[in-house]
VOGU-3710 file (C-alpha; in Angstrom, 3 decimals, decimal comma):
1> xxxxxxxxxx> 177,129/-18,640/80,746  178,371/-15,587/78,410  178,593/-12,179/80,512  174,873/-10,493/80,368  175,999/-7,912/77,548  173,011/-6,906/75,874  170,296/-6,555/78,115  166,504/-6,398/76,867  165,002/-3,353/75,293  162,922/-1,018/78,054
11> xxxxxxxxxx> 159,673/-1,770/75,948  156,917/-2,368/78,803  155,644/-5,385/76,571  157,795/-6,432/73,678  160,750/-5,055/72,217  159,462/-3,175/68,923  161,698/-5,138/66,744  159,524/-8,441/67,119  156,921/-8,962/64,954  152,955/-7,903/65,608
21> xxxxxxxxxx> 150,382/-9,885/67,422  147,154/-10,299/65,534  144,064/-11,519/67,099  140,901/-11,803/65,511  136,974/-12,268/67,237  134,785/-14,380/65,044  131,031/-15,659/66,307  128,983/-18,319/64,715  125,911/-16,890/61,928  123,565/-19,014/59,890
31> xxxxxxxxxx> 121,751/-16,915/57,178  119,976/-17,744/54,248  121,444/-16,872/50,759  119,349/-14,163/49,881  120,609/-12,432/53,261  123,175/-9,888/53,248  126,799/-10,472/53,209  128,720/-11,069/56,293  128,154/-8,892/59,088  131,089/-6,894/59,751
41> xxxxxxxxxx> 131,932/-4,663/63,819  134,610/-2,067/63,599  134,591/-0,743/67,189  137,499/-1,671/68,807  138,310/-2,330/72,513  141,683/-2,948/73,379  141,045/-3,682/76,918  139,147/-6,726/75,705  141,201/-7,887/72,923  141,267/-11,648/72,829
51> xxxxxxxxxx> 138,985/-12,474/75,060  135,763/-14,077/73,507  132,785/-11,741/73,845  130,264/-13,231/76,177  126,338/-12,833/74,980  124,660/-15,082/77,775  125,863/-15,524/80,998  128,436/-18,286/80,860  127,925/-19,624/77,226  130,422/-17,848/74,792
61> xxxxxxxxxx> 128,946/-16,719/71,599  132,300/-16,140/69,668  135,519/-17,640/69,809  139,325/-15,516/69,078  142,397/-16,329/67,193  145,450/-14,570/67,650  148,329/-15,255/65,018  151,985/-13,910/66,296  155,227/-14,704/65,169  157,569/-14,773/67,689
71> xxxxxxxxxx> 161,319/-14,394/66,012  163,279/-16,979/67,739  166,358/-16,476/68,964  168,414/-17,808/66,483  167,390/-15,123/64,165  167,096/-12,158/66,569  169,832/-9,650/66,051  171,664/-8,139/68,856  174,009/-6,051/67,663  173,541/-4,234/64,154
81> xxxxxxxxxx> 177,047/-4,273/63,345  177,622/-8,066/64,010  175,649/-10,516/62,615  176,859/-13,278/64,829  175,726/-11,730/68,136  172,105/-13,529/68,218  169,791/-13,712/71,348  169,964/-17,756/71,307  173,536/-16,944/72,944  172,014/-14,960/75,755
91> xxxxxxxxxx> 169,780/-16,983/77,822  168,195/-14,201/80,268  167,429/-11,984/77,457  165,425/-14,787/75,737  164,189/-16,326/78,924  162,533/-12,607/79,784  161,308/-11,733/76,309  159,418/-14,846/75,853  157,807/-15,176/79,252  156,408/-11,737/78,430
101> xxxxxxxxxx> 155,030/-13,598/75,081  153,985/-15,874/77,245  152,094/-13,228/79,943  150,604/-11,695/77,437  148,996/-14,817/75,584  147,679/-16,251/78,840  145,975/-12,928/80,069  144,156/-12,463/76,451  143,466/-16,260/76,368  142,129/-16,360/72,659
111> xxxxxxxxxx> 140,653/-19,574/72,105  143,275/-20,151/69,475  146,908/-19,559/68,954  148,948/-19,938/66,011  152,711/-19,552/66,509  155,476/-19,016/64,026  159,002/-18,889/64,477  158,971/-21,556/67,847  162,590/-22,041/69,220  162,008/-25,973/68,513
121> xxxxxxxxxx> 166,030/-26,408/68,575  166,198/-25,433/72,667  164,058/-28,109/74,260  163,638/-25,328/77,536  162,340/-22,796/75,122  159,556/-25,515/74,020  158,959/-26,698/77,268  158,723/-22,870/78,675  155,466/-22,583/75,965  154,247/-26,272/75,623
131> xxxxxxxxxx> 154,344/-26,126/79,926  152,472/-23,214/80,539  150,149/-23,256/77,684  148,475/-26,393/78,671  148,457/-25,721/82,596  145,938/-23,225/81,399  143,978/-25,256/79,536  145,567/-25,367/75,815  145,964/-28,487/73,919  149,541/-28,394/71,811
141> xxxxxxxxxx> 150,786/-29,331/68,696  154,193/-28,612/67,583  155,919/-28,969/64,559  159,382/-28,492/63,635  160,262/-27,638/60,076  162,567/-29,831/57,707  165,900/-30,607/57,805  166,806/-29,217/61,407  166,521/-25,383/60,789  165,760/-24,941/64,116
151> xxxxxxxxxx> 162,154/-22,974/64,431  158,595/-24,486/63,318  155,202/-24,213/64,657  152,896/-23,992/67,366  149,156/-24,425/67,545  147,091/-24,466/70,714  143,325/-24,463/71,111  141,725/-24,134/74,570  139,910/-27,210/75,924  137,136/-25,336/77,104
161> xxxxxxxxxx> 136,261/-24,229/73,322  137,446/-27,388/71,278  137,468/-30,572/70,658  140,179/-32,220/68,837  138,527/-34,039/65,596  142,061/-35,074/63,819  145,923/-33,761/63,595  147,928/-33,510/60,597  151,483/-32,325/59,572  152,162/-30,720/56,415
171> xxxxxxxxxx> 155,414/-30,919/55,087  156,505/-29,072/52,175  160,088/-30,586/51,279  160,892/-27,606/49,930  163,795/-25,287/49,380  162,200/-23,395/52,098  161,915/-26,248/54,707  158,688/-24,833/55,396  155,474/-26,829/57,133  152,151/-26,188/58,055
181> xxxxxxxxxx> 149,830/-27,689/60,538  146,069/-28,741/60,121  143,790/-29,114/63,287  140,104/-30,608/62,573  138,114/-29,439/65,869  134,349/-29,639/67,076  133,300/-26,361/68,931  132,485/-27,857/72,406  129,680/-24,591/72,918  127,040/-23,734/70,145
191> xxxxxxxxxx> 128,665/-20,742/69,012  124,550/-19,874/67,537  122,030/-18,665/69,316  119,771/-19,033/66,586  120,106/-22,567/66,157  120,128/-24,576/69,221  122,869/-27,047/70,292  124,791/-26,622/67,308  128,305/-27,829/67,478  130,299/-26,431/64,336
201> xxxxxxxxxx> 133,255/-28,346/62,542  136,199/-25,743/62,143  139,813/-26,483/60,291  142,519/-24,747/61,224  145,931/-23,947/59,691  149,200/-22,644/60,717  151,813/-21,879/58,637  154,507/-19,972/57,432  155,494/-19,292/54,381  158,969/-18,668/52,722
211> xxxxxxxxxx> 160,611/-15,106/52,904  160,440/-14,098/48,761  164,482/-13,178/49,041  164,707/-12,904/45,348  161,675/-13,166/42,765  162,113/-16,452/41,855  160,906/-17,900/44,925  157,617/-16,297/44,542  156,453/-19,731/42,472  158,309/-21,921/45,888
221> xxxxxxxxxx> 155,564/-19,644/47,670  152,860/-19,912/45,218  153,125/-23,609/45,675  153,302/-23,654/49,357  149,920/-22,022/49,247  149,073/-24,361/47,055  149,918/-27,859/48,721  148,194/-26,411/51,693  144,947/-25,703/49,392  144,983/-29,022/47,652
231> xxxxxxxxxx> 145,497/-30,902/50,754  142,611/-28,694/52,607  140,167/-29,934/49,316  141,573/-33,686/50,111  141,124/-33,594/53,596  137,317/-32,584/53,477  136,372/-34,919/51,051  137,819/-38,316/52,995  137,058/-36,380/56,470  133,940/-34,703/56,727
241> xxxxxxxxxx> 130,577/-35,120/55,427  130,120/-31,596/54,578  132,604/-28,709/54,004  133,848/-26,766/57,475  134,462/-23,475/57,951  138,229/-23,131/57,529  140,621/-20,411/59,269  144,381/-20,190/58,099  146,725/-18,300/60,204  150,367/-17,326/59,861
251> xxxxxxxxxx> 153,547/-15,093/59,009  152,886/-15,431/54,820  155,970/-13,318/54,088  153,894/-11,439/51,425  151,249/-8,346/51,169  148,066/-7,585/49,283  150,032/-7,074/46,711  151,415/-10,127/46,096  150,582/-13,226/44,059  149,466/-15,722/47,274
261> xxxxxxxxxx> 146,961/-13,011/48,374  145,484/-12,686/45,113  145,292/-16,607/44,914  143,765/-16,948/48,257  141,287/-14,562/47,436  140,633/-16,107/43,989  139,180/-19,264/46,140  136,959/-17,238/48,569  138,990/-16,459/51,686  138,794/-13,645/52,950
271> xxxxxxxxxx> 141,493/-11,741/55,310  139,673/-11,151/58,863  141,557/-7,722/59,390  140,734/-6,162/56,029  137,008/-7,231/56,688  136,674/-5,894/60,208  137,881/-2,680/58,977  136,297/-2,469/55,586  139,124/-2,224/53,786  139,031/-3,472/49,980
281> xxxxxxxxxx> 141,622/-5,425/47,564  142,585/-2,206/46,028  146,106/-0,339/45,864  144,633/2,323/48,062  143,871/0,165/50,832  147,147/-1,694/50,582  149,254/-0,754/53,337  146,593/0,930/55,575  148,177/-1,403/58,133  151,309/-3,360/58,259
291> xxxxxxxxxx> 152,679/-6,314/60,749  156,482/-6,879/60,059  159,503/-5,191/59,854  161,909/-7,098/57,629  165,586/-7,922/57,835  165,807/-5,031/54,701  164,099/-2,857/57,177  160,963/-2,525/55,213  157,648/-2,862/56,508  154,498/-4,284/55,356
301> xxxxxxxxxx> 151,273/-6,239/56,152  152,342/-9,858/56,058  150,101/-12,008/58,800  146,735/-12,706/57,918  144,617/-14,913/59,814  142,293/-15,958/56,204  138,491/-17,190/56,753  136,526/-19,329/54,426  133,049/-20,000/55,073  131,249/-23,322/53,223
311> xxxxxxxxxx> 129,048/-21,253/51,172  131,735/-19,150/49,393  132,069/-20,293/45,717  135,241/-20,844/44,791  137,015/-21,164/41,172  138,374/-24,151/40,360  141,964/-24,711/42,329  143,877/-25,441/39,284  142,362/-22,957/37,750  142,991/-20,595/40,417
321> xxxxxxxxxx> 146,384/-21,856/40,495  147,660/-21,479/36,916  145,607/-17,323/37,647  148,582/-17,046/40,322  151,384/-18,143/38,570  150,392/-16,402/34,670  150,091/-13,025/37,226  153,714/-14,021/38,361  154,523/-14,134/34,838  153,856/-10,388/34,336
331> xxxxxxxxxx> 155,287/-8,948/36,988  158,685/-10,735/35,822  158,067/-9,248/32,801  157,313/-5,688/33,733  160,463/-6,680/36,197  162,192/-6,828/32,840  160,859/-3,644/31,997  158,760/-4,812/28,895  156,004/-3,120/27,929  152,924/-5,129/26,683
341> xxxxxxxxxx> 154,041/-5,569/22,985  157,429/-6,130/24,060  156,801/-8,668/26,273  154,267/-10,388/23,467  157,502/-10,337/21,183  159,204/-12,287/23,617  157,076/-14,888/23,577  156,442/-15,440/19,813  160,037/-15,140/19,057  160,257/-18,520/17,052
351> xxxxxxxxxx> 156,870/-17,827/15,520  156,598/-15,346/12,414  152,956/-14,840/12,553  151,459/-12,640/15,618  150,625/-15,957/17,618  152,231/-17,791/20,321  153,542/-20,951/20,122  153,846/-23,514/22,900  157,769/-24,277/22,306  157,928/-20,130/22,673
361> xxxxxxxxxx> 156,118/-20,095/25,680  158,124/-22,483/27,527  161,630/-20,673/25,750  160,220/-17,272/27,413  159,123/-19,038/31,313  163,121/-20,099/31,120  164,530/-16,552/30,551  162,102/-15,180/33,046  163,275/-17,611/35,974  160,423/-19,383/36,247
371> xxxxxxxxxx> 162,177/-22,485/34,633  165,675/-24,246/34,792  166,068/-24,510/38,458  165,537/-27,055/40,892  162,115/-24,587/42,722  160,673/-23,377/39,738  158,023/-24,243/37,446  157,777/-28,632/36,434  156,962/-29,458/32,960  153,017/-30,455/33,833
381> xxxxxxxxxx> 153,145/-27,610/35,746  153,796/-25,134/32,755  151,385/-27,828/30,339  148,656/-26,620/32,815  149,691/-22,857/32,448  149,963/-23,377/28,666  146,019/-24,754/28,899  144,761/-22,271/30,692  146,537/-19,145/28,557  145,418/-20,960/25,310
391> xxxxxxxxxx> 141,972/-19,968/25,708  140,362/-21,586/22,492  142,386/-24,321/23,073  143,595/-24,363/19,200  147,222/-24,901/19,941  148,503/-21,279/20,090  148,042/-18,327/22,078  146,960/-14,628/19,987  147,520/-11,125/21,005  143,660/-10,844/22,462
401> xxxxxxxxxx> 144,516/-14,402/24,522  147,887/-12,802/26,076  146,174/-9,668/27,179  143,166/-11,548/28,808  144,966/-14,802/30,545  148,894/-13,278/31,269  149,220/-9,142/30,688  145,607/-7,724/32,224  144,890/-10,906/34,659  145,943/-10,265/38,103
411> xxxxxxxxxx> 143,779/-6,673/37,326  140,453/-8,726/37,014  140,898/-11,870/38,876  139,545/-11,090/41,859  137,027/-9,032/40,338  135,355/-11,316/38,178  135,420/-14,025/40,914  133,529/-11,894/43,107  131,149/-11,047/40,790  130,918/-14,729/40,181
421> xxxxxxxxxx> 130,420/-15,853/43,289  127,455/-13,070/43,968  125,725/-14,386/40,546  126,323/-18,230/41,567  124,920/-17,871/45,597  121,923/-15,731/43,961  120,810/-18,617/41,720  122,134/-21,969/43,389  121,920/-21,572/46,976  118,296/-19,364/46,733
431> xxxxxxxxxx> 116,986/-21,742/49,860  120,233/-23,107/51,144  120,822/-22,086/54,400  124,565/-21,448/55,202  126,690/-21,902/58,567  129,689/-20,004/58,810  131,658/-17,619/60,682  131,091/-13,540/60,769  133,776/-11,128/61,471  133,307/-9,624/64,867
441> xxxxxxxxxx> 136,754/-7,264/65,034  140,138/-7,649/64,391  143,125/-6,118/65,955  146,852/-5,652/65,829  149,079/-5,011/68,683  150,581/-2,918/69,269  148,154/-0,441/67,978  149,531/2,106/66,487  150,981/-0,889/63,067  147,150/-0,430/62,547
451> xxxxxxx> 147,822/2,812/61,340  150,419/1,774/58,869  153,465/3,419/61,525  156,027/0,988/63,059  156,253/1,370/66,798  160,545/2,765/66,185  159,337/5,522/64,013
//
């Protein structure tokens, strides 16, 4: 064994360069349409974080989810000024940082964990979780990622909450390598007061998404959100005979900001923290709390844990989809630094009228990046952007059609999907009644990220 050189941070919990723990309380509500919106708790308790509220004596009434990604050692820095010195090398400094992960996890004992980042390369690192997660009662599912790069997932839901419905394994094949991980479970308590012995159906995903190291692989994350959207939509049609609630958890390597929030949004999920708090989609409320510290030292809110109820209208998914990547498309070109006539000009350079034709379109995706490389855009891909800029569907795109669908989208997506939805549930689903999830709280830890301060400065 290598001489003990870098011995662990004095941090009572975690050293503060891992990344945050996020762990959400959710309870069971059935409410009629006409009802108002989901009810939303802000107090916070950290004493009792992860740890389902109790309502009656000995029947939980909510369940928890706690997302945290972990850093394996292969990735976690040692020394500053040498790359190579990694904590996989050290096996005491790993050993004790990770069974302090592990203390932590078992004391809060959320009913669901969602691990990124597991050490899947050191079979005593996966043994160390898998070992003592399930001699207190979790049931495990690992996953490694593609092509032996060493880290992947964990999910574990506690026996005395679940049922295990059905398994599957997502697999990207990417240039990422990256997975995700689908659980279909059967809440073994009625999680409703209200009505009866009601056992809900719940999917759950886990999943992390690729690091955006240049813009280019925004569409490689676009799409990852996408596989795991279409399969979600296959999966409850051949599995269940009525749509499930649906939680995704994970590190998703982006903010509010970026393109997969606004998609995720654009079909009806919601992000657990932002509603807990009351915080909205806007730029203002954009980095009221963050969860990573990158390897550029940045930080930012990247892990969500995302819930969609049944009853939340959603757009279309190509639809939705083809939203994402046209609001990709104009933040390459402001990238570019066009302005909104420039960037028209661009693409209607082989037309001489003011329109848009399809030949120019796809000329202008190339010198953007979005095509001409083995993890950008396919040709039906950019056929199904092309139909859903051309509005009128007359062959070309105008001025008024590139302001709407590309230049002022990503501004009123969201919006007008809201607004949407509230019209849709106010005249379809009048005496529908609706079982779902609510937002109890959400918290971060530690607690001062949830102030939008990392716990170094």
């Amino acid at each position: 064994m290598r001489p003990f050189l870098y011995p662990p941070p004095p941090h009572p919990h975690f050293p503060p360069s891992l990344l945050l723990i996020f762990t959400l309380f959710i309870s069971s509500t059935s409410r009629r349409a006409t009802a108002t919106s989901q009810m939303v708790s802000s107090a916070v308790d950290s004493e009792s974080a992860g740890v389902p509220r109790i309502e009656t004596p000995g029947a939980p009434s909510s369940i928890s989810c706690t997302t945290f990604n972990i850093l394996a050692p292969i990735y976690k820095h040692l020394d500053c000024e040498n790359d190579s010195v990694r904590e996989s090398d050290y096996r005491d400094i790993w050993l004790d940082r990770n069974q302090r992960i592990l203390d932590w996890l078992l004391k809060e004992r959320s009913s669901i964990i969602c691990l990124q980042e597991l050490w899947v390369g050191n079979d005593e690192f996966g043994s160390m979780y898998l070992t003592q997660l399930k001699s207190a009662g979790y049931v495990n599912f690992k996953l490694a990622r593609t092509n032996n790069r060493g880290d992947g997932l964990l999910t574990s839901v506690h026996q005395d909450y679940f049922k295990v419905i059905n398994h599957r394994e997502l697999l990207f094949n990417d240039f990422g390598d990256r997975v995700a991980q689908l659980l279909h479970v059967l809440s073994l308590v009625p999680l409703s007061q209200n009505l009866g012995d009601l056992h809900q159906e719940i999917i759950i995903v886990n999943t992390h998404l690729l690091f955006p190291h240049d813009s280019s692989l925004s569409v490689t994350r676009i799409h990852e959100a996408y596989k795991i959207l279409m399969y979600l939509e296959r999966y409850q049609r051949d599995n269940t005979s009525s749509p499930a609630t649906v939680i995704l958890c994970g590190d998703w390597n982006g903010s509010k900001r970026g393109h997969v929030y606004k998609f995720l949004r654009s079909q009806g999920f919601e992000s657990s923290y932002d509603v807990a708090h009351n915080y909205s989609d806007s730029d203002d409320d954009a980095h009221k709390w963050v969860s990573h510290r990158n390897h550029r030292g940045n930080i930012c809110g990247v892990d969500f844990i995302w819930l969609l109820n049944p009853d939340k209208i959603r757009n279309p998914l190509k639809n939705s989809w083809a939203d994402a990547v046209l609001g990709l498309v104009k933040y390459q070109l402001q990238k570019a630094l066009l302005d909104k006539r420039g960037a028209f000009a661009l693409f209607k350079v082989d037309s001489h009228g003011d329109l848009v034709t399809y030949s120019g379109f796809y000329e202008a995706l190339r010198q953007i990046n979005l095509i001409g490389h083995p993890y950008g855009l396919s040709p039906e891909e950019v056929k199904d952007l092309w139909k859903q800029a051309d509005v009128d569907g007359n062959g070309v795109i105008d001025y008024d059609e590139f302001q709407h669908k590309i230049w002022n989208l990503s501004k009123h997506m969201i919006e007008e999907f809201r607004q949407e939805s509230e019209r849709k549930l106010g005249l379809d689903k009048l005496e529908k009644e609706a079982i779902g999830l609510k937002v109890e709280n959400a918290v971060f830890y530690p607690r001062c990220v949830e102030e939008g301060t990392w716990p170094e400065d």
